[in-house]
Structure formats: C-alpha cells, structure tokens
N, C-alpha and C positions, 0 to 999 in steps of 0.2 A: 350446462353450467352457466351460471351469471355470473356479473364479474366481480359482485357483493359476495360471492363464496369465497373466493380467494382470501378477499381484505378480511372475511370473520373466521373463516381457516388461519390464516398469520394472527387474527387477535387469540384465537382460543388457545394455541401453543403457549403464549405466554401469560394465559390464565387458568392455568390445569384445565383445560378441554373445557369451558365455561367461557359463554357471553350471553350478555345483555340482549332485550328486543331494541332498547335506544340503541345500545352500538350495534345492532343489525341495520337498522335503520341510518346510522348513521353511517355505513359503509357503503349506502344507494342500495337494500332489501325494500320493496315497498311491502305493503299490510299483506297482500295478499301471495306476495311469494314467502313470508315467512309460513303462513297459512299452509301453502299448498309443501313446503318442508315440513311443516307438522306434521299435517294430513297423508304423507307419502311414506311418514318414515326417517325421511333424510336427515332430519333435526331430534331430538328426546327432549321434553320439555322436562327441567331440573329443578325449578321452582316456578313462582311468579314472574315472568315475563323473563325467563334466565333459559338457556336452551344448553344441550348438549350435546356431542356426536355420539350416536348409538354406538359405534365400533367403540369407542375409547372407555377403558377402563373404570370403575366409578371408587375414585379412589376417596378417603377423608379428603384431602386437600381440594379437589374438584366438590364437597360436599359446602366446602367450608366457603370456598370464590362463590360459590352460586347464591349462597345467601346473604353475603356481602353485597355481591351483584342486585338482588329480588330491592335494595332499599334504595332509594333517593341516597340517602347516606350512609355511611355504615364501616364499619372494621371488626374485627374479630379482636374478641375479648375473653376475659374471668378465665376459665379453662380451656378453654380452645387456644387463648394467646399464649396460655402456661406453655402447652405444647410444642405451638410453632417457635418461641424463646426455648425450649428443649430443659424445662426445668424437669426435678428428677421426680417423679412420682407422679405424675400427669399420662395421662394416656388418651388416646382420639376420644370423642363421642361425640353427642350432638352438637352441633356448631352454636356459638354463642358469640353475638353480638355486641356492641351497643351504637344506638340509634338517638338522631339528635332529642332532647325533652320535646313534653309533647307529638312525638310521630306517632301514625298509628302503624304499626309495622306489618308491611304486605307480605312478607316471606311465610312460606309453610314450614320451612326446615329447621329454623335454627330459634332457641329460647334467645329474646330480643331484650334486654338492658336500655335504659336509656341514663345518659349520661353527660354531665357538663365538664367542663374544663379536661378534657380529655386527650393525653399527649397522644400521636400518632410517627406510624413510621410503614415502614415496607418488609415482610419479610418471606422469603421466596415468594415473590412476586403479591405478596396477598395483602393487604391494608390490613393493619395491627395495632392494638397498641402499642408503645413503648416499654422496653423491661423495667421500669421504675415503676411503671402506671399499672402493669402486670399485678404487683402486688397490692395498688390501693384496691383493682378489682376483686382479687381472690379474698381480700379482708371483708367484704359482703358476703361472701358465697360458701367458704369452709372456715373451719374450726382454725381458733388462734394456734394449738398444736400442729395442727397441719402448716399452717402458711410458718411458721418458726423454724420447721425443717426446711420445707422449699426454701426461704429466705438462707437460713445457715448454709447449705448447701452449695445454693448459690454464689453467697458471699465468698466463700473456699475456693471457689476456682475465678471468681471475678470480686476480689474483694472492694472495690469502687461502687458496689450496685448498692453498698448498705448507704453510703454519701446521696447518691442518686435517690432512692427512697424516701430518706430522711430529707432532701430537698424537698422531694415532692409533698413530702406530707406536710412541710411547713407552708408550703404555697397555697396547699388548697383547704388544711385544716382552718383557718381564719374566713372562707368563703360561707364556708357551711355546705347543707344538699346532701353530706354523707354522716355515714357512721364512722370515725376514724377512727375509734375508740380500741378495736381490737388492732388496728395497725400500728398505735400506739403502743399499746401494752406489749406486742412484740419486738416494738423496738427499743423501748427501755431495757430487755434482757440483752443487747448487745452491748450496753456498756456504754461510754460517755469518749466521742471521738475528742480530736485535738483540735483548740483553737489555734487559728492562724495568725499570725501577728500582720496590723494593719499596715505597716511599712512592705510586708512581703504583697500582699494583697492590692495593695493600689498601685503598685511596683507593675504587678500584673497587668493588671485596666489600664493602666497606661500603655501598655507594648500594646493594649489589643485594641484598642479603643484609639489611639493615633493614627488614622488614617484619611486618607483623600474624602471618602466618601460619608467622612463625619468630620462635623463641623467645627469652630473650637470648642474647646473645653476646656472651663474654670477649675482645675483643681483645690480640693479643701476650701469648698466656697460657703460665703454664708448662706446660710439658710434663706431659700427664697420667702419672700413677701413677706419677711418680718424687719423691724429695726433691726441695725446691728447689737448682735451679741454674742454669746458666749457659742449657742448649737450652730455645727457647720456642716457642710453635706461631702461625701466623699469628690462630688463631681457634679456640673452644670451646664447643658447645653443650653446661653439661651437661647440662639437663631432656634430650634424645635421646644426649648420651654420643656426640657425634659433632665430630671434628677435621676442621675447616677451612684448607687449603692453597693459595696462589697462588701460583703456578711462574711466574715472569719469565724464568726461566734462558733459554739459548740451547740450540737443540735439543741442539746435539754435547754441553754441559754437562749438560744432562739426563740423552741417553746415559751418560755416564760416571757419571753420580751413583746408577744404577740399584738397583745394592746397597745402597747408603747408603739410600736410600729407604724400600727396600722394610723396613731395619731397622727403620727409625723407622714406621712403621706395624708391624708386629709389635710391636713394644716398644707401642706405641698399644692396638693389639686385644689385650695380655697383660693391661691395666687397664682391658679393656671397650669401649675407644674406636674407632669406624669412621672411618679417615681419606678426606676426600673432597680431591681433587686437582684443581684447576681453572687452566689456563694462561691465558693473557693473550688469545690468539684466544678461546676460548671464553668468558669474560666480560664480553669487547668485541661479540664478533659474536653469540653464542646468549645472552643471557641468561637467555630466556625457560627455555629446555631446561636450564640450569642452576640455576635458581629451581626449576622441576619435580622435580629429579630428589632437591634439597635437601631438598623437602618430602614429598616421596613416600618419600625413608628413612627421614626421622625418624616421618614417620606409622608405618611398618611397623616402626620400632623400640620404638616405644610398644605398638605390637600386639604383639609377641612376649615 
C-alpha cells in the first residue's frame, strides 16, 4: 500500500467510488503507480482520466461523478439533474452534463451540453444544477407537455419552485444563447403570481442588506449619473458604485419591462454603476446567496 491509497480510498467514499487522475495525483500517486494500479487491476478505469474500485458496485450515481469527473469543468444536467432533484417521471440513463462554451469535452460517458450562465449546487455529493436551472435545461431537450407535468408536479409539493423559475428565466431571457421560448409558454399556463408592494419589499433589503460587512447605503436615491430628477433607484452603494434593485413586479410585468430595464442599467453602467436585481423569492427565501453575492462584488469591485 502507498500512502496516496488511503487519501483516494477516503476521497472515492464521498464521491460514489469515483476519482480523478488530478486528484490521484494530487494525493502524492505519481504517473507510474497510477499505471501500475491500472495495469494490476487494482484501479477500473471509469472514464477519461476517472478511475474506480473494481470491488464497488457500478451504480448510476458513480456513472454520473465519473463524468463530471473526466471534464476540467462540469455538473450534471437536463435529465440526469431531473433525477438527482427526484423530479417525477425521470428515471437514470446516460449521464448528462454541461461543460463550459467552447470545451471540447473529454468524457466517453455522458452526452455533454455546453452552457453559460449556469446556476450550480451540490446534491448528494455530485455537482448539479440548481432546481430552477433544472427546468431552463429540460426546456431544450423534452417536449413543452412533458416539462408542464414535471413543473406542475413539482410546484404541488414545493410551490416556491414556480417563483424560482420564473426568476430565472427573467435573468437570462434578456441574455439571449437560448431558446426560452418553450419555457415560456409553460409558464404563462400557470397563471399570473402576485405583485408585491414596494414598501414590503425594501422593508426587506433593508433587514438584509444592513450589515457590518456592506457599506452605507443611500436609500430611494437618485439615479446615479444623471441631473436630479424625477427616476430614483431603490438603493446605492457608493464606496462599491453598486445599484440596488427589488422587483416585486408580477412575472408577466417583468416580461414586458425587459427593455426598459435593461436601459436603466445601461444608463447605470455609462456612470460606472453595477445594477444588482433582487425579486421578492430571492430575498425571502435565499437571503444568505443574496447577502454573498452583494458582498463578493463589491469586494471585486474594490479589487479592480
């Protein structure tokens, strides 16, 4: 035994019987004792540079790590994520990814996606998409009747995931790169959620957004970099030069505001300012991810 067995023994436990040659390598295996593991037996090669133990089971899940494993980068997606999120009518098969744009993707196992703006999480132990993000992918790949059920379904036992959704597809339909078209059309049959009144809403951003580790903030401020007038912004950092937004709108009002929007951040970013956009699901229910994400640009904004 080496003393590199142990350390990729303890890593493969908590990655369904699956590791990397980097993280072989990185646990002090040099080239030629992974070699002489291959060579012996000792090791099952699982994919592209992804090993596994011959005794242990070869289960989906160990299917699924190994191909996440074989990329530079990589999560499980489209159906495979449906799964691991335990949506109803999904069942194992081959592993599907997505890899950053432009990759060429090394793996043998798994149908590989490439994909930008791509929410992520963990879920038993395996790099994921996020359940919101679940449905932009499945809106590529199966039929609007299909992803309608899984979405309804869903909705019935976690009714927040239709807000979640509907956030996400307002973030990234304005980007472009997809077809959101069918995720659209299935979310117009859910109906028209409730707007929030902007007194409850900034009421919020304020409890969450007051703290040590953010800086002040101008409430109800004018709009940066223009003469004083009449449009004001819900909030303004300006030690980080960063515009704070809380959307109570109703999703379809949202839809339609898209251009208007996206102006008023442009006119934002012409006087330096990053508009950060935060809906009423995401304040309520993530705070924590929204506190993070406030303070992790203003840090890099300081940095650059």
């Amino acid at each position: 035994m080496h003393p590199a067995d142990d350390v990729v023994a303890r890593r493969a436990r908590s990655q369904h019987g699956a590791w990397s040659r980097r993280q072989a390598l990185a646990a002090g295996a040099s080239e030629s004792l992974i070699e002489r593991r291959l060579r012996t037996g000792g090791w099952l090669r699982l994919d592209t540079a992804v090993y596994g133990s011959p005794g242990a089971p070869p289960t989906w899940g160990r299917s699924i790590m190994a191909a996440v494993l074989a990329e530079p980068w990589a999560v499980a997606s489209h159906r495979s994520a449906a799964v691991l999120h335990n949506l109803e009518g999904f069942r194992p098969g081959r592993p599907e990814i997505t890899i950053r744009p432009g990759a060429s993707a090394r793996g043998r196992l798994a149908i590989a996606h490439r994909g930008i703006d791509v929410r992520t999480t963990k879920v038993d132990h395996i790099p994921c998409v996020t359940a919101d993000q679940v449905f932009v992918d499945l809106a590529q790949v199966i039929s609007e009747g299909r992803l309608r059920k899984a979405l309804a379904r869903r909705a019935d036992s976690t009714p927040r995931i239709l807000d979640a959704v509907r956030d996400r597809y307002c973030l990234l339909a304005p980007r472009g790169g997809r077809d959101l078209r069918p995720l659209r059309a299935v979310l117009e049959r859910f109906g028209v959620d409730d707007e929030i009144a902007e007194s409850v809403l900034e009421r919020r951003m304020r409890m969450l957004f007051t703290r040590r580790e953010v800086p002040s903030i101008s409430w109800q401020a004018p709009f940066p970099g223009r003469a004083p007038g009449a449009q004001r912004v819900d909030g303004v950092i300006d030690d980080w030069k960063v515009v704070l937004e809380g959307d109570g709108r109703s999703w379809h009002t949202r839809v339609d505001d898209f251009e208007r929007d996206r102006r008023r951040d442009q006119a934002a970013a012409a006087a330096g300012y990053l508009t950060l956009r935060y809906s009423y699901h995401q304040i309520v229910d993530e705070p924590s991810a929204c506190l993070a994400t406030l303070v992790q640009t203003g840090e890099r904004r300081l940095a650059t």
